[in-house]
Backbone as a ProteinNet text record, in pm:
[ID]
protein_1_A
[PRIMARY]
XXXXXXXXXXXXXXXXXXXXXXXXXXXXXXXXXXXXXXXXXXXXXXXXXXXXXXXXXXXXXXXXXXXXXXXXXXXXXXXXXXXXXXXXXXXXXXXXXXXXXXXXXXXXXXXXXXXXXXXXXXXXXXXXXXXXXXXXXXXXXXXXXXXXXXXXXXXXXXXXXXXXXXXXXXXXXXXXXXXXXXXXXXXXXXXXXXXXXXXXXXXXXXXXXXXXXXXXXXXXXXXXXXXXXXXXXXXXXXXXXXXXXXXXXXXXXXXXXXXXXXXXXXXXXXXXX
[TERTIARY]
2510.8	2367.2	2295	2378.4	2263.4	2293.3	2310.5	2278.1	2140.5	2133.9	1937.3	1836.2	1901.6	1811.8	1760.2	1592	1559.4	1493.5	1536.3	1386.7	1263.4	1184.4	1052.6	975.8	897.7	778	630.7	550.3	411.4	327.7	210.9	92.5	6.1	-76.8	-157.9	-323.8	-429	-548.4	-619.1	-700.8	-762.3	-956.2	-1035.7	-1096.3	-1244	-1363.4	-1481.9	-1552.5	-1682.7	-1829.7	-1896.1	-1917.5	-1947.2	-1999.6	-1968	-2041.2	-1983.8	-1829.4	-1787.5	-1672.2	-1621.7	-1524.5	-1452.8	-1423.2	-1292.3	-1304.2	-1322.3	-1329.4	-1277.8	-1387.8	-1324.6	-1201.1	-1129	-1000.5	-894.3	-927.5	-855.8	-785.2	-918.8	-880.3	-799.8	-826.8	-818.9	-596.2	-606.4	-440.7	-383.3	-458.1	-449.3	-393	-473	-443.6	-351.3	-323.2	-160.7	-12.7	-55.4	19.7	81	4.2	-25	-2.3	57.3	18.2	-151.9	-248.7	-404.4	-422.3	-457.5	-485	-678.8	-771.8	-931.4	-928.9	-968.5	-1003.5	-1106.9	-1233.7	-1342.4	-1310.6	-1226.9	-1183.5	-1095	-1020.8	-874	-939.5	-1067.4	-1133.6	-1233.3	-1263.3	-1282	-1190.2	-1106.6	-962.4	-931.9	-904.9	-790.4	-932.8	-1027.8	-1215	-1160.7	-1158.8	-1173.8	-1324.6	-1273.9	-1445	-1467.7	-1653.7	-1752	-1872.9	-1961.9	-2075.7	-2204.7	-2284.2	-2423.2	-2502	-2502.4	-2590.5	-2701	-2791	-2941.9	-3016.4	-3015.9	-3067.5	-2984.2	-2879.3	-2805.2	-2767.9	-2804.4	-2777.1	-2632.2	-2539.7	-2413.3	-2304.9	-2194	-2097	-2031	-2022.4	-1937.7	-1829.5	-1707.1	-1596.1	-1491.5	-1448.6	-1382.5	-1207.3	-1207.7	-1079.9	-968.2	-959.3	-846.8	-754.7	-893.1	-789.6	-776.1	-851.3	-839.9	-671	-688.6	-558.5	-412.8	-439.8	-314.5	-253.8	-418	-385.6	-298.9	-370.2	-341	-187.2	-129.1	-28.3	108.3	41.4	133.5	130.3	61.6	56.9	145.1	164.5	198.7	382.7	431.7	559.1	615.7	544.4	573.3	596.1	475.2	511.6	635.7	627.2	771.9	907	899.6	1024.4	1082.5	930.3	980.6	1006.5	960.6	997.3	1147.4	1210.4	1357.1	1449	1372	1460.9	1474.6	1366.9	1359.3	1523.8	1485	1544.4	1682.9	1719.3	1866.1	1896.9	1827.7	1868.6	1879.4	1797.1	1817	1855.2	1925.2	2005.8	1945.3	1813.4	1735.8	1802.7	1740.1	1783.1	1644.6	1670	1621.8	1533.6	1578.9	1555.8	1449.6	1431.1	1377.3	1251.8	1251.9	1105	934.4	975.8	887.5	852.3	973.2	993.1	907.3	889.4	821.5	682	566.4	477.2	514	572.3	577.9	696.2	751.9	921.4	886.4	744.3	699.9	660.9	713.6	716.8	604.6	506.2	392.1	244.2	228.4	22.4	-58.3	-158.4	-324.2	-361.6	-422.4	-587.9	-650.6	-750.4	-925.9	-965.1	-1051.9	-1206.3	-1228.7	-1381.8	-1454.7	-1396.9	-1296.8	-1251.7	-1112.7	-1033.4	-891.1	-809.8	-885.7	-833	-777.2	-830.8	-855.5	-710.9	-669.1	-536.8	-400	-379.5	-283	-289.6	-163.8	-116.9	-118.1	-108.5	-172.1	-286	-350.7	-457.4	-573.7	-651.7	-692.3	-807.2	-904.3	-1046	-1132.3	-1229.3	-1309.2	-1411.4	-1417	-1543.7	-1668.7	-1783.8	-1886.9	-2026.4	-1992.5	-2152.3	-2324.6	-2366.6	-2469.8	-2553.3	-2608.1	-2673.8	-2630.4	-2512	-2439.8	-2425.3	-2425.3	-2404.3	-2519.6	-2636.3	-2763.6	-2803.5	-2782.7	-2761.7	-2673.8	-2569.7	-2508.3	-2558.7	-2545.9	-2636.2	-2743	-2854.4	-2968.4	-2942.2	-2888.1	-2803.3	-2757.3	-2713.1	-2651.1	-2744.6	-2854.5	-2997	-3014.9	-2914.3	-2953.7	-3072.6	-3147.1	-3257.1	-3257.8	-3353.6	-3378.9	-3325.1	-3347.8	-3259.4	-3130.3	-3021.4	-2887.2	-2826	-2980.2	-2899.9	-2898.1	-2942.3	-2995.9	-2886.8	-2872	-2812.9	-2627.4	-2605	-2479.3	-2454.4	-2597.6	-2615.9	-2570.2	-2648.7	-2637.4	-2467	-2418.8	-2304.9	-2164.8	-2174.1	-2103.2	-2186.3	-2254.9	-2311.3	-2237.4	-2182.8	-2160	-2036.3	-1958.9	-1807.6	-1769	-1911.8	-1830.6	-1696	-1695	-1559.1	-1441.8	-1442.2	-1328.4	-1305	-1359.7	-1335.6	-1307.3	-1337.5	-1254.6	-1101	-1102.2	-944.6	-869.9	-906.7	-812	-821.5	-917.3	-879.6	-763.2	-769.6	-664.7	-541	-549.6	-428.8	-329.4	-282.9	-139.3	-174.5	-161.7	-218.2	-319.9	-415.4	-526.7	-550.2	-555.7	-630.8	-738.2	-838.1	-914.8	-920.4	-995	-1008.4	-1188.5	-1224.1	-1368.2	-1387	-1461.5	-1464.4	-1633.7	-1651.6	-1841.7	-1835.3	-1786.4	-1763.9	-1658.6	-1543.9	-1444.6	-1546	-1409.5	-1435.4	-1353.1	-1311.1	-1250.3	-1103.3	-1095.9	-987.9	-933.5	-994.4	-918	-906.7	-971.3	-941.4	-848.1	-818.9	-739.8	-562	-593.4	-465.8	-444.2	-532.5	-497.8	-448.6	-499.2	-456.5	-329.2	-280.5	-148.4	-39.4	-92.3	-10.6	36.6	-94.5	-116.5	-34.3	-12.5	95.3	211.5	279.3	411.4	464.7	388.9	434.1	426.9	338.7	388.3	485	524.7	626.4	789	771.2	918	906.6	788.3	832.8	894.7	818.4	905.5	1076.9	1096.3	1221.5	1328.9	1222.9	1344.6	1377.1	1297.9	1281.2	1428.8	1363.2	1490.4	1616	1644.5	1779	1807.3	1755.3	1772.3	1824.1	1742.8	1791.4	1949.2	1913.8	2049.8	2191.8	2183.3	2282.3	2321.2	2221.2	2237.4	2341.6	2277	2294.2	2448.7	2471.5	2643.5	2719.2	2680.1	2745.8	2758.6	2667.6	2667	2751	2752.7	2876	3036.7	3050.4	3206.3	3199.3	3108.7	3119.5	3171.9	3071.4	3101.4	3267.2	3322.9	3472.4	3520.3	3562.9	3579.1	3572.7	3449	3443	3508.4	3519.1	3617.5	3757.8	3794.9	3919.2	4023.6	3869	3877.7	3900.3	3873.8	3796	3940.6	4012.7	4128.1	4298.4	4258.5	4332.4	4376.2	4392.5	4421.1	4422.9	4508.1	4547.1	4439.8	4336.3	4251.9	4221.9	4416.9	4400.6	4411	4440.6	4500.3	4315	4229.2	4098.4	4011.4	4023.2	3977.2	4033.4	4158.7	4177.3	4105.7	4034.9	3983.3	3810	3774	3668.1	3588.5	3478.3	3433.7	3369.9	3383	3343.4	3199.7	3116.1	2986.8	2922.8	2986.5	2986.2	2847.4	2774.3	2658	2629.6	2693.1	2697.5	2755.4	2882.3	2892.7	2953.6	2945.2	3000.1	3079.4	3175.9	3321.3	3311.6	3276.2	3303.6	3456.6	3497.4	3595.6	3610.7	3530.4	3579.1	3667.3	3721.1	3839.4	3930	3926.1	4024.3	4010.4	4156	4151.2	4028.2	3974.3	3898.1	3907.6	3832.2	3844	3721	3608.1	3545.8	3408.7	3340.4	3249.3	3117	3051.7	2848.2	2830	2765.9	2706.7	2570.6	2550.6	2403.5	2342	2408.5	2379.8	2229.1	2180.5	2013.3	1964.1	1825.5	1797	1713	1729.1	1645.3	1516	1377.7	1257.8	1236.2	1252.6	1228	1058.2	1030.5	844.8	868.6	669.9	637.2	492.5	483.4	363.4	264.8	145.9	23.3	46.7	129.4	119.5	152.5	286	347.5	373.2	451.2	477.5	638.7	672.9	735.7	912.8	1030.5	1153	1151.8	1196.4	1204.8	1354.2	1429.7	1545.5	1492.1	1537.5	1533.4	1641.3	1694.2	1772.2	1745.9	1858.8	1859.7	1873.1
2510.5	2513.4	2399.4	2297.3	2157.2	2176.3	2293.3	2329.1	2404	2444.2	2495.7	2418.8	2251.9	2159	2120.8	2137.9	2078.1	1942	1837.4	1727.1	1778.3	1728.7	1749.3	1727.1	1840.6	1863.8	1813.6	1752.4	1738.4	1805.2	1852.6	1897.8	1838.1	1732	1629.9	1684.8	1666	1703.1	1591.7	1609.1	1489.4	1520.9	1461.2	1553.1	1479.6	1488.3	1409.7	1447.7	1397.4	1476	1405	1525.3	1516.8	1415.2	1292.4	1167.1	1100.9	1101.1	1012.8	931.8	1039	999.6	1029.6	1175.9	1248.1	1313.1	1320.3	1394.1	1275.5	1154.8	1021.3	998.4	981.8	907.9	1024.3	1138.5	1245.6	1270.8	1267.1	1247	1149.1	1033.3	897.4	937.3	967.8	985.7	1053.5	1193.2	1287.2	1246.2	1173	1069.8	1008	945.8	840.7	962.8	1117.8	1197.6	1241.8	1239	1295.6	1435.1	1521.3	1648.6	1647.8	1713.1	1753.9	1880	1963	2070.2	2033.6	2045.2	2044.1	2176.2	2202.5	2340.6	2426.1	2321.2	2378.8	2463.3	2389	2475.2	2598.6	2603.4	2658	2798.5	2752.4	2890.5	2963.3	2947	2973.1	3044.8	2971.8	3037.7	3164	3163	3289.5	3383.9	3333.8	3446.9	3455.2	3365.9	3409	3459.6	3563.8	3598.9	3466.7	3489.7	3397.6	3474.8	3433.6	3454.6	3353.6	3373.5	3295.9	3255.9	3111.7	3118.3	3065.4	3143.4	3075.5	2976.6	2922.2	2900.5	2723.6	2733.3	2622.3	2552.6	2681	2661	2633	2696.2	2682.1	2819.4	2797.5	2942.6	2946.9	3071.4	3000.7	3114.6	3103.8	3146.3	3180.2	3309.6	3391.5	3310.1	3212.8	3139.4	3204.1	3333.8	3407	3414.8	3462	3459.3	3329.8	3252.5	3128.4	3026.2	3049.1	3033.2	3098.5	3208.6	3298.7	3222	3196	3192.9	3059.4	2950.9	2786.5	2793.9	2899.3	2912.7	2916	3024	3078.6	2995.7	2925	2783.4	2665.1	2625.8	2574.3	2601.4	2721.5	2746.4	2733.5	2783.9	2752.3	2661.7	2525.2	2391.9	2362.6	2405.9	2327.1	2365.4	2530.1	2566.1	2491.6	2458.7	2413.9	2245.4	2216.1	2016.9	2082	2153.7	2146.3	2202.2	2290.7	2308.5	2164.4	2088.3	1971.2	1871	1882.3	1746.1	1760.7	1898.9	1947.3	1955.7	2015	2007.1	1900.9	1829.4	1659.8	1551.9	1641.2	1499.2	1411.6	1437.4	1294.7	1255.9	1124.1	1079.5	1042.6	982.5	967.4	819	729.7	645.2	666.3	750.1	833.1	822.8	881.9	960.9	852.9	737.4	615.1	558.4	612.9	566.6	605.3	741.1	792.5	930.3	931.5	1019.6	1176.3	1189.1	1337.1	1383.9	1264.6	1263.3	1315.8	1266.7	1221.1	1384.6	1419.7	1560.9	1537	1535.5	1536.3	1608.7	1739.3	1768.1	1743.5	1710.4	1690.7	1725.4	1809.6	1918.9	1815.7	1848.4	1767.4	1860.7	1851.8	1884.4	1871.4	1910.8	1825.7	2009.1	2102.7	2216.8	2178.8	2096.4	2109.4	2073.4	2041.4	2024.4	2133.4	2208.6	2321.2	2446.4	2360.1	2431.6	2337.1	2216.9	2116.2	2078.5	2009.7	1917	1739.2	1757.1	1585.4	1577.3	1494.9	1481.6	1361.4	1290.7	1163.6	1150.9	1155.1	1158.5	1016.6	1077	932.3	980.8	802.7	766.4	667.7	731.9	639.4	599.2	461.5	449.5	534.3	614.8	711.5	648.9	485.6	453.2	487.6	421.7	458.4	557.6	642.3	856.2	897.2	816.6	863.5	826.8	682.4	646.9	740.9	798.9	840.6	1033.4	1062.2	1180.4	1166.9	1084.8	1124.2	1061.2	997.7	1016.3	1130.5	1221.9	1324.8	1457.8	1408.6	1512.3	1568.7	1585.3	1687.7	1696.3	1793.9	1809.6	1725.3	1709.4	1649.4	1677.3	1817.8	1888.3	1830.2	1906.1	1871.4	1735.9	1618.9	1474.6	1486.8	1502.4	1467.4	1585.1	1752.1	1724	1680.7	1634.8	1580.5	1415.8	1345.7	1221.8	1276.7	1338.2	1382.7	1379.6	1457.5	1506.7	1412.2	1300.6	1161.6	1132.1	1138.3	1023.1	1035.5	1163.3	1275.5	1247.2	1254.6	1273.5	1413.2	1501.1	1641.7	1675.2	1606.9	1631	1593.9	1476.6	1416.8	1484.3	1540	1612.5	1765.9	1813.2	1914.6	1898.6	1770.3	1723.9	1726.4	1661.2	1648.7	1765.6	1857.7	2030.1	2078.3	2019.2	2132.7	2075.7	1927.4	1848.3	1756.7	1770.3	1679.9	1556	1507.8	1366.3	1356.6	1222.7	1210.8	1058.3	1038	894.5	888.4	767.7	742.4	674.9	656.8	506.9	514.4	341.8	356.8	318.2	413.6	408.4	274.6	251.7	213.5	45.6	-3.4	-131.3	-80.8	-29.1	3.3	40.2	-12	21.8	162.1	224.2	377.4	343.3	236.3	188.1	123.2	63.1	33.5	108.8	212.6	339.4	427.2	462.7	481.4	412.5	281.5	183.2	225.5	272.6	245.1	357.3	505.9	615.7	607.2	574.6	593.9	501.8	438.3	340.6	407.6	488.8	602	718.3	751.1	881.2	836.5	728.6	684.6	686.9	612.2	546.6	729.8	811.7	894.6	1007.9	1027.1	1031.8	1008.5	856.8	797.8	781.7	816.6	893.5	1017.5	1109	1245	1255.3	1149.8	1159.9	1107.8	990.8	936.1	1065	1181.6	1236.9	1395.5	1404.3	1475.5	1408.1	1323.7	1201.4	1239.1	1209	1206.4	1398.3	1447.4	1595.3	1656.1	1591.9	1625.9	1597.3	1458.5	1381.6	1458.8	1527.9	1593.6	1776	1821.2	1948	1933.6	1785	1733.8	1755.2	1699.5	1680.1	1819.3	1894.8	2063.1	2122.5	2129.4	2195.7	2104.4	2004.9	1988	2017.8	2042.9	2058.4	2262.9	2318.2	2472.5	2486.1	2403.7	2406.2	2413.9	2293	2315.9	2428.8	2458.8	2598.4	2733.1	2722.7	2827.6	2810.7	2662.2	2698.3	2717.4	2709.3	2730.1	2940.5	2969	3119.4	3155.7	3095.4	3135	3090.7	3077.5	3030.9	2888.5	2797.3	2658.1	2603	2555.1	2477.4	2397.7	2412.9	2362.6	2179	2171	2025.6	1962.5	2043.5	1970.1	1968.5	1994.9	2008.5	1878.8	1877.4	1770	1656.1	1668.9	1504.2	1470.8	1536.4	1487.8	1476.8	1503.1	1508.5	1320.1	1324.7	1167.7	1183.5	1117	1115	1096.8	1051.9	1070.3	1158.7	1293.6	1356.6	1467.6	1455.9	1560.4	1691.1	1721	1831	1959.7	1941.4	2045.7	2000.5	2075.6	2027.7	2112.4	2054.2	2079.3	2046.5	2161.6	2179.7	2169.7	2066.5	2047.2	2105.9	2030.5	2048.5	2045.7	2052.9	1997.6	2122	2174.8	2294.8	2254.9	2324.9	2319.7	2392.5	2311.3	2335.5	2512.4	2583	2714.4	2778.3	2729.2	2724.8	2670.3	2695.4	2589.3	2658.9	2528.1	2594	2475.1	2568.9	2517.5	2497	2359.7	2283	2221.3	2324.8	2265.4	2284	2199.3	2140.5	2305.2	2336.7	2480.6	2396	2469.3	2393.5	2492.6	2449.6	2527.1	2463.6	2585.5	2518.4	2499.8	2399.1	2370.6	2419.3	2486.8	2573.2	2471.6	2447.4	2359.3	2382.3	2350.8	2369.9	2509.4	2544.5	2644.9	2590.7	2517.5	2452.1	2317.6	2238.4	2093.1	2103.9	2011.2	1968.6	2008.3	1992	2072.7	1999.1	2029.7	1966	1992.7	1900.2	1954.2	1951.8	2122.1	2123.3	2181.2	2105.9	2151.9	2262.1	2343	2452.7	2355.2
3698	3672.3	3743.3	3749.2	3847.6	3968.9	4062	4159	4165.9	4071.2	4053.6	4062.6	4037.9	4051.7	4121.3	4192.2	4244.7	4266	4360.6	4331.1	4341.2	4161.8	4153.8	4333.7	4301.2	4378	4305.7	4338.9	4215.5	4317.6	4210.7	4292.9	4212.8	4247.6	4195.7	4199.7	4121.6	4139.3	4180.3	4281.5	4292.6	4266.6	4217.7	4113.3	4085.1	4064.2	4058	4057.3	3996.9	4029.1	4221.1	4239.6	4364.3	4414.2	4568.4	4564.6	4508.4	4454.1	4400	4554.2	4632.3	4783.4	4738.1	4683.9	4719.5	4874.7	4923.2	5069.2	5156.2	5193.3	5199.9	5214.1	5067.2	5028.3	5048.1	5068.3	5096.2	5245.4	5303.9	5418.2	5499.5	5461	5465.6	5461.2	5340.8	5293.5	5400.1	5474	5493	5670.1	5697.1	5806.7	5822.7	5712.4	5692.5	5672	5700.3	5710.5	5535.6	5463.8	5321.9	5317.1	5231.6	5267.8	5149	5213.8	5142.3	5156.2	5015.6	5027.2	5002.1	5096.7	5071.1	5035	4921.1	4812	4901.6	4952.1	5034.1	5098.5	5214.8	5324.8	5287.9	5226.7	5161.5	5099.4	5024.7	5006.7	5099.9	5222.2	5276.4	5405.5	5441.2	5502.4	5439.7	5304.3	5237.6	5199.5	5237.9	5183.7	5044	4977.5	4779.1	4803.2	4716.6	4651.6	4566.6	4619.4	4528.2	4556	4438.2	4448.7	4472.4	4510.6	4565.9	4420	4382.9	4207.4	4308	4324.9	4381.1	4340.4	4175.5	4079.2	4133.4	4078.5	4136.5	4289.4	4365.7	4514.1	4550.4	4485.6	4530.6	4487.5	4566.3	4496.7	4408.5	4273.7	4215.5	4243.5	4296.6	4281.2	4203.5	4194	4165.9	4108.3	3995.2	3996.3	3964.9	3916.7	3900.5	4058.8	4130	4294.2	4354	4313.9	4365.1	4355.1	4189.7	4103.6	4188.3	4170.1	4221.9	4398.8	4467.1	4613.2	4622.2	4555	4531	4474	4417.2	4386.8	4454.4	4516.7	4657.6	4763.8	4774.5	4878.7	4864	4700.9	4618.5	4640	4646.9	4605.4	4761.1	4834.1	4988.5	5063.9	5012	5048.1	4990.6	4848.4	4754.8	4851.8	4909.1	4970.3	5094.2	5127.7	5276.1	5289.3	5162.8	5133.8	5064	5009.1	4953.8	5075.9	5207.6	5252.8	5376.3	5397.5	5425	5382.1	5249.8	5193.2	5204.6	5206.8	5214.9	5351	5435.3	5592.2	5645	5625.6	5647.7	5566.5	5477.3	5405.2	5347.7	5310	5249.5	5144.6	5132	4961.1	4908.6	4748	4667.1	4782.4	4804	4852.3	4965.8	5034.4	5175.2	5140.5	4990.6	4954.9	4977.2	4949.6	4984.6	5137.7	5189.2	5311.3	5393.1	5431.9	5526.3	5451	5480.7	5413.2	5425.9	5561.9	5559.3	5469.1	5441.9	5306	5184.5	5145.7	5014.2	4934.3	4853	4766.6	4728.4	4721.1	4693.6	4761.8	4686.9	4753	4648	4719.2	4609	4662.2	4614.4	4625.8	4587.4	4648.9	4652.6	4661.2	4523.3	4539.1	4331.3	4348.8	4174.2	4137.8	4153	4106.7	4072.5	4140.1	4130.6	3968.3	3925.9	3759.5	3688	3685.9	3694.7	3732.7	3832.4	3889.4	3885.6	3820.6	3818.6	3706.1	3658.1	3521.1	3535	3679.2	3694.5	3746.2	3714.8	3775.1	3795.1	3923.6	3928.3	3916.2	3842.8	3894.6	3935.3	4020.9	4090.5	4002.6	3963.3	3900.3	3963	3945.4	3997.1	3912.2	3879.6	3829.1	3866.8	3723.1	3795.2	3912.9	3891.4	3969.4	4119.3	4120.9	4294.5	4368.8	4244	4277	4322.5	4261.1	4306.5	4483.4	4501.6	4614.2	4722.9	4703.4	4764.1	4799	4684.8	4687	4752.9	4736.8	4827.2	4993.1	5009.3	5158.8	5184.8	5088.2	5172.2	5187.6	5165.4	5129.2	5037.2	4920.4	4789.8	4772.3	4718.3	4636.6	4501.6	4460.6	4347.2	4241.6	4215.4	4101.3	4112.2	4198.1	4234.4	4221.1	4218.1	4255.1	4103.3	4033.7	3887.5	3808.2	3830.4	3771	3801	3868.8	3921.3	3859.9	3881.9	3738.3	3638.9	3573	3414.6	3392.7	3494	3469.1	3514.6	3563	3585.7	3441.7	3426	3245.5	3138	3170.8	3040.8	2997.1	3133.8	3155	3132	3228.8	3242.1	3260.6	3434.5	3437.1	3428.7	3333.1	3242.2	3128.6	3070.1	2988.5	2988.7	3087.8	3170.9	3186.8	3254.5	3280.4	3145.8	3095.4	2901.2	2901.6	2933.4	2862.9	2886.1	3068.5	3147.9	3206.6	3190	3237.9	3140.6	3154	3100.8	3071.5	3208.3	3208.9	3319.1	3279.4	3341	3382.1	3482.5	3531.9	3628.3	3576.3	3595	3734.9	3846	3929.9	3970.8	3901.7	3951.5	4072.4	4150.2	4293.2	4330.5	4211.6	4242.3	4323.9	4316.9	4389.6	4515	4520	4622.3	4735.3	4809.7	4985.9	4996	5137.5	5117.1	5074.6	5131.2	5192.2	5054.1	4958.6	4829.8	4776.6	4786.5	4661.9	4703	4841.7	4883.5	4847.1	4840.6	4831.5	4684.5	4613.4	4456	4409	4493.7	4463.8	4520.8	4575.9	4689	4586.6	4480	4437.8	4312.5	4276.7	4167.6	4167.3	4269.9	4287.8	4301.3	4366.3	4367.9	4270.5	4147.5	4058.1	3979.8	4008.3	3891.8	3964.8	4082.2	4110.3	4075.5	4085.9	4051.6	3893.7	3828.6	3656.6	3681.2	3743.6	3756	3810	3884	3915.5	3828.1	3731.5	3651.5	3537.3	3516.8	3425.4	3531.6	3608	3721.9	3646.1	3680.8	3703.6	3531.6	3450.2	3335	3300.8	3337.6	3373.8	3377.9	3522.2	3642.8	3541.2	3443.6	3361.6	3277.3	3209.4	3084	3115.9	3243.7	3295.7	3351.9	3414.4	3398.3	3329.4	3171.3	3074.2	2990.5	3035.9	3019	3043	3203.1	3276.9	3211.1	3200.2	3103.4	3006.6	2951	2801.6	2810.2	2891.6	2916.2	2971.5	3046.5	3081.7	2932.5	2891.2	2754	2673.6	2687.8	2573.2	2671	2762	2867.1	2833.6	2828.7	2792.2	2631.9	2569.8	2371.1	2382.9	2462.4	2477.9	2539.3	2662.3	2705.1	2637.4	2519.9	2411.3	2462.9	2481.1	2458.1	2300.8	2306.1	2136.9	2103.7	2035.4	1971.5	1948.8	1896.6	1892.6	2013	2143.9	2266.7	2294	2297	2281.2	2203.6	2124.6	2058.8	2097.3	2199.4	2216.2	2296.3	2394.1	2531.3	2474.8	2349.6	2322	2251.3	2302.9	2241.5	2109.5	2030.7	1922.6	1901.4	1978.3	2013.6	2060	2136.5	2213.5	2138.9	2165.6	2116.1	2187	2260.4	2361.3	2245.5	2193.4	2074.3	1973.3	1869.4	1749.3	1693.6	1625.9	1634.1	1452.4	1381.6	1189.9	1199.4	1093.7	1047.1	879.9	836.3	691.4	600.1	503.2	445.1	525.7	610.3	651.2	819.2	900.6	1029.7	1071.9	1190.6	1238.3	1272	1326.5	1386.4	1483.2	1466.7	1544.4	1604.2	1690.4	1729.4	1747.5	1763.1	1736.9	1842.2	2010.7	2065.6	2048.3	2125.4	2086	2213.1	2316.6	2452.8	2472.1	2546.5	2603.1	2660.6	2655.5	2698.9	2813	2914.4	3060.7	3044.5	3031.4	3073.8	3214	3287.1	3435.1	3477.5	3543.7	3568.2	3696.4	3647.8	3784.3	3766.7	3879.9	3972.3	3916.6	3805.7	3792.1	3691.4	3653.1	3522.8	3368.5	3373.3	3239.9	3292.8	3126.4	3151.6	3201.2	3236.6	3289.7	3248.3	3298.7	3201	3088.4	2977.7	2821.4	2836	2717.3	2684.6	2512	2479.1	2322.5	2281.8	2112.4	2100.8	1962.6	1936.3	1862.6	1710.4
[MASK]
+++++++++++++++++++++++++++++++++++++++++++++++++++++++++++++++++++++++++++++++++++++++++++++++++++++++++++++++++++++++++++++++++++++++++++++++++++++++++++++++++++++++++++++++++++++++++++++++++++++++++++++++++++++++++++++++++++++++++++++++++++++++++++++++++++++++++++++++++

């Protein structure tokens, strides 16, 4: 079974009310050879349906296909970083080393929450958003309500709806270039959680497979007690009823693997029965 294992893949959200420098810091990564999925473009490439809200002056799109497409993008990168890591022999060690190594995509854009379980959002003081917005010409309406909605913590509270976990970075003093440094420091680190959580995995799915020998050779008659000698007395993998009588048989309690799929569920659990 820990040949099924793969090293985690993450698909990270990177996430904000508009004017905050996700596009910026995206790119910016994207440059240092990051893999970036820009949502903008991405729906435009695959033509998701959307519709024209006149009222608002923007599209709102169709997230069922959106979902599905971000998906299939999603399982493709993952295939082609595992057939990576195996064709070339990487290690655990590699993954820091070089960007195009690094198992990791973030989508950008103030939608991607929406489609991921991690997720980073940029924050900006309203005053600064306003500044920035009317540089980029908005209308009045649009700058205001895009204020309102940094005031609010629209879309932080979106995120708690739809993500796992959520972090914050305030972008309102940063240069591109620090927020950049801080996100990059931000994904490593939740990275090498996911791997310690792999590793911790991989150990358990070990101690699985001997424990299943064992019960192969209880099944192909082997003497019971020649069985219990090789067994640790700590051994929580199965349990072995004694009772005031010879033992006779056993109740497995082996770990159930829920395998994680990218932006649908959390992460593998081990539960026991």
């Amino acid at each position: 079974m820990t040949d099924i294992l793969m090293p985690p893949f993450l698909t990270i959200a990177l996430t904000g009310t508009p004017g905050t420098g996700k596009t910026e810091v995206s790119k910016k990564l994207e440059d240092e050879g990051y893999h970036v999925l820009h949502l903008t473009e991405f729906i435009k490439e695959q033509q998701i349906p959307s519709e024209r809200d006149e009222n608002r002056n923007c599209d709102v799109v169709d997230m069922d296909a959106l979902e599905d497409a971000v998906f299939e993008y999603q399982q493709r990168a993952n295939r082609q970083y595992n057939h990576h890591f195996f064709e070339d022999k990487l290690t655990f060690d590699d993954f820091h080393k070089k960007t195009a190594d690094f198992p990791v995509l973030l989508i950008e854009s103030h939608m991607a929450h929406y489609l991921c379980d991690l997720c980073v959002v940029l924050r900006t003081h309203p005053n600064t958003l306003k500044i920035r917005l009317d540089e980029r010409g908005y209308s009045e309406k649009k700058v205001m309500e895009n204020i309102l909605a940094e005031s609010i913590d629209v879309v932080l509270c979106d995120c708690y709806d739809y993500c796992r976990r959520v972090y914050e970075i305030d972008t309102t003093t940063l240069t591109v270039s620090e927020t950049t440094a801080c996100l990059k420091e931000l994904i490593h680190a939740l990275y090498d959680d996911e791997l310690k959580k792999y590793l911790e995995l991989n150990a358990k799915m070990a101690s699985f497979d001997e424990e299943h020998e064992m019960q192969q050779a209880i099944a192909a008659g082997v003497p019971l007690a020649d069985i219990l000698s090789t067994m640790d007395a700590d051994d929580d993998g199965a349990v072995i009823y004694t009772g005031d009588s010879e033992p006779d048989f056993v109740v497995e309690t082996h770990p159930v693997l829920v395998k994680y799929v990218p932006g649908k569920n959390d992460w593998s659990e081990v539960v026991r029965e």
